[in-house]
C-alpha positions in Angstrom: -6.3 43.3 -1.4 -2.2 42.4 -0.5 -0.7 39.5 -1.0 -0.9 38.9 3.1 -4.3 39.1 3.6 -5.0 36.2 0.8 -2.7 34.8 2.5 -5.0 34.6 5.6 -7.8 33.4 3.4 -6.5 30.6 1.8 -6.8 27.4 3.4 -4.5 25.2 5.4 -3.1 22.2 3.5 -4.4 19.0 5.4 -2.0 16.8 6.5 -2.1 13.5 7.2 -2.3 12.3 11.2 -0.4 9.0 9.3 2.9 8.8 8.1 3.9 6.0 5.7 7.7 4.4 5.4 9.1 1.3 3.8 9.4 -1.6 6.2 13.1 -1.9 7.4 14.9 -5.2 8.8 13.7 -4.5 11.9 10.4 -4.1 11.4 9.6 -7.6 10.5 7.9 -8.8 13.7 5.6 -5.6 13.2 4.5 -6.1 9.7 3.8 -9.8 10.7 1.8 -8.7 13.4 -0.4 -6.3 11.8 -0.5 -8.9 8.7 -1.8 -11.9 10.8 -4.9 -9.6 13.1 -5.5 -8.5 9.5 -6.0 -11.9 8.5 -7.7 -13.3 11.4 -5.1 -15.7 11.7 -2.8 -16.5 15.3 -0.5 -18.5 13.6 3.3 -17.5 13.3 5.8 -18.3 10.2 7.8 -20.7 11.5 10.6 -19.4 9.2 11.8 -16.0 8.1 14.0 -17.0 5.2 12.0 -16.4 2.1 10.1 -13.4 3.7 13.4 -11.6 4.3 14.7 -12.5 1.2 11.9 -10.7 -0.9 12.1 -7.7 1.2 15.8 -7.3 1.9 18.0 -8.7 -0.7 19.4 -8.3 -4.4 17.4 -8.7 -6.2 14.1 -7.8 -4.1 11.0 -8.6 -5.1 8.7 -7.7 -2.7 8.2 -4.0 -1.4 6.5 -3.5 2.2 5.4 -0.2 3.9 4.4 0.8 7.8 1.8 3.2 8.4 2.0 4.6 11.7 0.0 7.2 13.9 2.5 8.9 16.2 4.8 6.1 17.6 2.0 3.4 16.6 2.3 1.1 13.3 -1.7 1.2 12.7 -1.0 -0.4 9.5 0.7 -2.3 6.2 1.0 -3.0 2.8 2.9 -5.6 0.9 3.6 -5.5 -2.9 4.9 -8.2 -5.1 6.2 -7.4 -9.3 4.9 -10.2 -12.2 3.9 -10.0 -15.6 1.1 -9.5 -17.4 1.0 -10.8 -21.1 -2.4 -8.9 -21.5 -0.6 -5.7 -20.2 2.4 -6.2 -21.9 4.8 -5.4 -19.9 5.1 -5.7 -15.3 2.4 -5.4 -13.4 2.6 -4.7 -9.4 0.6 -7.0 -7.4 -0.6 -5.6 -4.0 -0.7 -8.5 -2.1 -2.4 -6.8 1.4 -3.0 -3.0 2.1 -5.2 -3.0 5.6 -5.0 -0.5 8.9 -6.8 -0.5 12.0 -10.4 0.4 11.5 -9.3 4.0 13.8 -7.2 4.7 11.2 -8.3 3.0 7.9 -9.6 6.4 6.3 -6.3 8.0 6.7 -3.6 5.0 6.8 -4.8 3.1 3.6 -5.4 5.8 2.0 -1.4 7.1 2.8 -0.1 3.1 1.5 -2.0 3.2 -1.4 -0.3 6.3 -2.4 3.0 4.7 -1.8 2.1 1.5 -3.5 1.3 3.5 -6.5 4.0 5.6 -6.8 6.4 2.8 -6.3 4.5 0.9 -9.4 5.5 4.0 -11.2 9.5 4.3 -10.2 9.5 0.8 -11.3 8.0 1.4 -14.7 5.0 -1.4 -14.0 2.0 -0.6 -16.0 -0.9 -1.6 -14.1 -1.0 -2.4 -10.5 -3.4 -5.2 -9.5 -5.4 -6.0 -6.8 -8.1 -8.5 -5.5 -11.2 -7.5 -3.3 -14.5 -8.7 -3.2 -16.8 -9.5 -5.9 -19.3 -7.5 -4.9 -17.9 -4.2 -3.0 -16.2 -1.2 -4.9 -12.4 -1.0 -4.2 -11.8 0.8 -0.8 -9.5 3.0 -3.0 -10.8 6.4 -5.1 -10.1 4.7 -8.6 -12.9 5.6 -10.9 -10.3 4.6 -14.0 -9.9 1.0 -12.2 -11.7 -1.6 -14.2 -12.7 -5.2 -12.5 -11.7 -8.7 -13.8 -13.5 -10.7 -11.9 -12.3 -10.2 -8.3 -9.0 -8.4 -9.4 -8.8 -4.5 -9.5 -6.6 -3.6 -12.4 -5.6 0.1 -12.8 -3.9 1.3 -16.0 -0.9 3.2 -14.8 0.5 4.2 -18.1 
């Protein structure tokens, strides 16, 4: 057997019909979009201040992230850093993670990647989230452990 003919036999990597990047500037109306039909709720912010200063300015404090299929933000996620005496050290908080039920599977899955890794570039160890009470995390963490409603997963 040559090296080219296991190369026909191996499988195809699977990639992702979502890509993932961090919300820019511009991409506010969007990510407020997505966040209120996540939320069930029509009602706008009547003022961007605080939101665009945790995203966008020194020092920032919140992280955000766009899933989007093709040209289409199906999509978010929205991050927050805080401390945890218990952990001993920062924890990051994800505040929202949702996509469009099309694209759930693929696009949450994608954000909670990013969310994860960016816990880890900025040395946090746990990430938190809350679900419900009574349903598993959407998220593949068998190491996740549940205090009360909040997801906690050791990171270190």
């Amino acid at each position: 057997m040559t090296a080219t003919s296991l190369l026909f036999r191996m499988p195809a990597p699977a990639v992702s019909p979502v890509s993932v990047r961090p919300v820019r500037p511009e991409d506010s109306h969007t990510l407020l979009r997505l966040a209120r039909a996540s939320n069930h709720d029509d009602a706008a912010w009547t003022d961007l201040l605080e939101f665009n200063e945790a995203l966008f300015e020194a020092p920032v404090r919140a992280w955000a992230w766009l899933a989007f299929a093709g040209d289409a933000a199906v999509g978010h996620a929205v991050a927050t850093v805080g401390f945890s005496l218990r952990a001993r050290g920062y924890c990051l908080q994800l505040d929202s993670l949702h996509a469009s039920e099309e694209w759930a599977d693929a696009a949450e899955s994608a954000l909670y990647d990013e969310v994860r890794a960016m816990a880890r570039r900025l040395g946090c160890v746990q990430l938190h989230w809350y679900g419900p009470h009574d349903d598993a995390a959407r998220f593949d963490t068998p190491d996740a452990r549940r205090d009360g409603q909040r997801h906690v997963l050791c990171l270190l």
